[in-house]
C-alpha positions in Angstrom: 76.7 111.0 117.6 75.1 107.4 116.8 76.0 104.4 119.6 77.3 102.0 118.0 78.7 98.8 119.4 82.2 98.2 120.3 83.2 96.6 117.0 82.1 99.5 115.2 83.2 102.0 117.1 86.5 100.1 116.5 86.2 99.6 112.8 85.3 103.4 112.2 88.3 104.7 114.4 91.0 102.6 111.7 88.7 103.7 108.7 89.0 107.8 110.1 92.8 106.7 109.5 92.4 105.0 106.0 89.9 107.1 104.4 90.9 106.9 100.7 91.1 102.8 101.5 88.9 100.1 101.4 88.7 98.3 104.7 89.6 94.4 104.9 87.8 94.0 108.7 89.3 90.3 110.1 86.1 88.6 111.9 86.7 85.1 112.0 87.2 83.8 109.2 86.1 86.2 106.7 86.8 90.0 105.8 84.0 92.2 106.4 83.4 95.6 105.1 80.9 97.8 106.3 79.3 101.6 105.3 80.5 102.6 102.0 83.3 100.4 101.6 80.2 97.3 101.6 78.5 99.0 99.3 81.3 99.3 97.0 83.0 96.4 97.1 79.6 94.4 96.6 79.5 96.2 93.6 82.7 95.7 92.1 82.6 92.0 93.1 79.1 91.1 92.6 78.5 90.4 96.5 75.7 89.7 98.2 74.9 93.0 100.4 73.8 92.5 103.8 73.2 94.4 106.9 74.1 94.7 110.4 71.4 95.4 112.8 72.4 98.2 114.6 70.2 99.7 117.6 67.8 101.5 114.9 70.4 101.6 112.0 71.3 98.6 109.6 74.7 99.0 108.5 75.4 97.8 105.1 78.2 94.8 104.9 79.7 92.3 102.9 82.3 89.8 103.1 85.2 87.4 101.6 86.5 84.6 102.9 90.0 85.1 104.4 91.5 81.9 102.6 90.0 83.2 99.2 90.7 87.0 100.0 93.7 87.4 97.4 91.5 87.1 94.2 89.0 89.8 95.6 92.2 92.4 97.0 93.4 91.4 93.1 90.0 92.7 91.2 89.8 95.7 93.8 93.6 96.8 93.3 93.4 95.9 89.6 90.4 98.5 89.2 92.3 101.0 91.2 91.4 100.7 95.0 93.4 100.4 97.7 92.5 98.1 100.3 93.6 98.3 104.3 93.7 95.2 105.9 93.4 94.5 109.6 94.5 91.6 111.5 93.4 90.9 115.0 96.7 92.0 116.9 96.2 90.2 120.1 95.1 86.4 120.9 91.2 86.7 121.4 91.3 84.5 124.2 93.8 86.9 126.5 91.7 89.8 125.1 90.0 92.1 128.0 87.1 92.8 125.8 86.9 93.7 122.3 90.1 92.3 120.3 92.8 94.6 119.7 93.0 95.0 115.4 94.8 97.0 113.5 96.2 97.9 109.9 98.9 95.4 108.6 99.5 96.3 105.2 97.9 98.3 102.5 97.3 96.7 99.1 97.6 99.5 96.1 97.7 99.0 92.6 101.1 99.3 92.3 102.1 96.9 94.9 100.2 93.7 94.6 102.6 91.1 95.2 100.9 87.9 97.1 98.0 88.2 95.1 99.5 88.2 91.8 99.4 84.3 89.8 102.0 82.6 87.4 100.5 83.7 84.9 100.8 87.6 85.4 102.5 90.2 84.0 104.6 92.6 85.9 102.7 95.7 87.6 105.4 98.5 88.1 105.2 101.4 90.8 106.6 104.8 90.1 108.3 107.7 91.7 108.7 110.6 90.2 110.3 114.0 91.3 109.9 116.6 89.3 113.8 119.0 89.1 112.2 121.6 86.4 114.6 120.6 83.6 113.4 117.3 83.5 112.0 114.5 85.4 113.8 111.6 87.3 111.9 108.3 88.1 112.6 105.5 90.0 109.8 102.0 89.1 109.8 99.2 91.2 108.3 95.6 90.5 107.3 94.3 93.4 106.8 90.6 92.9 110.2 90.5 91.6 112.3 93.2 94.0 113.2 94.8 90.7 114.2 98.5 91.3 115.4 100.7 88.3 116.0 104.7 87.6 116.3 107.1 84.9 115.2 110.4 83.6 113.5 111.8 81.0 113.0 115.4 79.2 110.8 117.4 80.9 107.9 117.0 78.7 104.5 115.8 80.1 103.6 113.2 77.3 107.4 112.3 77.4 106.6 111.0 81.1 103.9 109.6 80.3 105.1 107.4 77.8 108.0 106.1 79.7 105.5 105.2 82.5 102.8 103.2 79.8 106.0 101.8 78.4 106.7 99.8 82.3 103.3 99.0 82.8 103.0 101.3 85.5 99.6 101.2 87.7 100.5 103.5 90.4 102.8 106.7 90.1 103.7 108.4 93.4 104.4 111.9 93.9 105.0 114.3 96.5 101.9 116.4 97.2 103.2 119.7 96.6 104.0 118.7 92.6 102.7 120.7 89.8 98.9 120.9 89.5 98.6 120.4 86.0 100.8 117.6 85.6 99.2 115.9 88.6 95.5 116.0 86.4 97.1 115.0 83.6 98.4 111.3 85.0 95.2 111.3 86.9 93.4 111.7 83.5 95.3 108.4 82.5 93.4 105.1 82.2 94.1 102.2 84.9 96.7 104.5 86.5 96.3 105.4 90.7 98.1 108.8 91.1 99.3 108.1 95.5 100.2 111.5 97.1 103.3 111.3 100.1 103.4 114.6 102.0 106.6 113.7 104.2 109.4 111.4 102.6 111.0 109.1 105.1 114.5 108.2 104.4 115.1 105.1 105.9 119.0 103.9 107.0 118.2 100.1 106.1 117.1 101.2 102.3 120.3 103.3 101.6 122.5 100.3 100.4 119.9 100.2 97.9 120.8 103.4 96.0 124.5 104.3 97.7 125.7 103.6 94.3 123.6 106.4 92.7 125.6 110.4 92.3 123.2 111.8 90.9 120.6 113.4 93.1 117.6 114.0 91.3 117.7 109.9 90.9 118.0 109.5 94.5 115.0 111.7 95.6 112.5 109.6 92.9 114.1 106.3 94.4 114.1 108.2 98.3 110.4 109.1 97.5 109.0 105.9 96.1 111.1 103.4 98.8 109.1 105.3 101.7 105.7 105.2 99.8 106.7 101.4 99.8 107.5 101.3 103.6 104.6 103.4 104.6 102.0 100.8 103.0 103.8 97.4 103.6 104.6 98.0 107.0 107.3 95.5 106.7 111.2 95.4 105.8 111.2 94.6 102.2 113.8 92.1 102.1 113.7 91.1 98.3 114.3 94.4 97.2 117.4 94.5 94.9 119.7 97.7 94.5 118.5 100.1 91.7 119.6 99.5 88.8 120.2 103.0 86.8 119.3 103.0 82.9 120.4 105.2 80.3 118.2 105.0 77.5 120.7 106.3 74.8 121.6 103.6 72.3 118.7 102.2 73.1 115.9 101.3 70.1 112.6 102.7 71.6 108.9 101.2 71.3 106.2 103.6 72.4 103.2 101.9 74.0 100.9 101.9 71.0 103.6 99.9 69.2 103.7 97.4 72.7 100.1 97.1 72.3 99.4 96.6 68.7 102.4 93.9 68.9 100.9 91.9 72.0 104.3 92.0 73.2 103.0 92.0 77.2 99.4 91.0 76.8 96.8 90.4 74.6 94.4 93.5 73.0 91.0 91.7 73.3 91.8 89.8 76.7 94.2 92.2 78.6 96.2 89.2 79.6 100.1 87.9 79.3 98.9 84.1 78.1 99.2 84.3 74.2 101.2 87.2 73.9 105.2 87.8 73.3 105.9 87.3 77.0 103.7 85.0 77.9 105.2 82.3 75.2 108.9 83.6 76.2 108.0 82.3 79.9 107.4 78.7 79.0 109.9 78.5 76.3 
């Protein structure tokens, strides 16, 4: 195995934890990434690549500046990345050598929140569960705490509609769903398809959904609130009690219509300013 220096040795023991993650490093003042996750995210951001001198190794690295860190997480999330970010843990000067760090919250595409400006439109998060008659799905807003459910048929392009429809940029599922419909939302432009092995029902989330009989509802909403808890690492506070929709009654715009319309953003610029919403917010 290579010696590397304590830092390292650090940084690579959180990545072995947060492999499909890029990794936020806290030195100082600035976020470093090293490996890979440098060579990617000087890519993606057009940043100078460096290296780290390393015994008889240079390590590849780049950095942001912490206090400018939220438009960088924004571009990385907004292309599909997730991004770890560790926090010193301890006060470096009652540190017994290296700092103590550790993971703090994990930015995904469907749950950028502080990062998000004025003038953006709302990113939803999915959960869907998959009861072989049809599929229920609970989306969440997280700048807003918004939480709604409902179901749809149990046809593929169906689901995928309703999710287009929300804006959705991350749909969680559990990882033992159907192959094929698994490839088919991975197929789907600007859409991160997020795996959860064990759900983990939480007792301070239940007044959230107590309201909810039916139970195919309340394993999408069960599933996607401990996705949420998992990558926050925080109580969620602002969370509002799920709303459930029946979409009978209901006139229906399919996403080709909300994107011909500029409805929720422009078609050239991808953005809310000049379109439907983005005039309604400063009426």
């Amino acid at each position: 195995m290579k010696k590397y220096t304590p830092m390292i040795r650090q940084y690579l023991e959180i990545k072995k934890d947060h492999e499909d993650a890029l990794l936020f490093y806290r030195l100082g003042d600035f976020y470093e990434l090293f490996f890979k996750d440098a060579e990617v995210a000087s890519q993606e951001l057009n940043l100078v690549l460096t290296a780290r001198n390393n015994s008889d190794e240079k390590i590849p690295m780049c950095g942001v500046p912490h206090h400018a860190s939220a438009s960088y997480i924004y571009r990385l999330a907004s292309k599909g990345y997730k991004i770890a970010i560790v926090e010193q843990l301890e006060n470096p000067a009652e540190a017994e050598g290296i700092v103590k760090r550790g993971v703090v919250k994990i930015v995904t595409p469907g749950t950028i929140m502080d990062e998000l400006s004025d003038q953006s439109e709302s990113i939803f998060i999915a959960g869907v569960h998959d009861y072989d008659y049809g599929y229920a799905l609970c989306l969440n807003d997280m700048s807003s705490g918004k939480l709604i459910s409902f179901n749809v048929e149990h046809d593929v392009d169906k689901l995928i509609a309703s999710l287009l429809n929300y804006n959705t940029k991350e749909v969680v599922v559990q990882k033992d769903l159907d192959q094929g419909l698994k490839r088919r939302l991975q197929f789907l432009n600007e859409m991160t398809v997020s795996e959860v092995e064990t759900v983990e029902i939480l007792n301070e989330s239940t007044p959230l959904y107590n309201h909810i009989d039916n139970q195919f509802n309340v394993e999408a909403i069960q599933l996607l609130l401990s996705y949420l808890h998992a990558t926050q690492m925080k109580a969620l506070y602002h969370l509002r009690p799920v709303q459930l929709i029946s979409n009978d009654g209901y006139l229906k715009l399919d996403y080709n219509a909300l994107s011909n319309l500029e409805l929720l953003e422009t078609l050239q610029s991808k953005q809310v300013k000049h379109s439907l919403l983005g005039f309604l917010d400063h009426a």
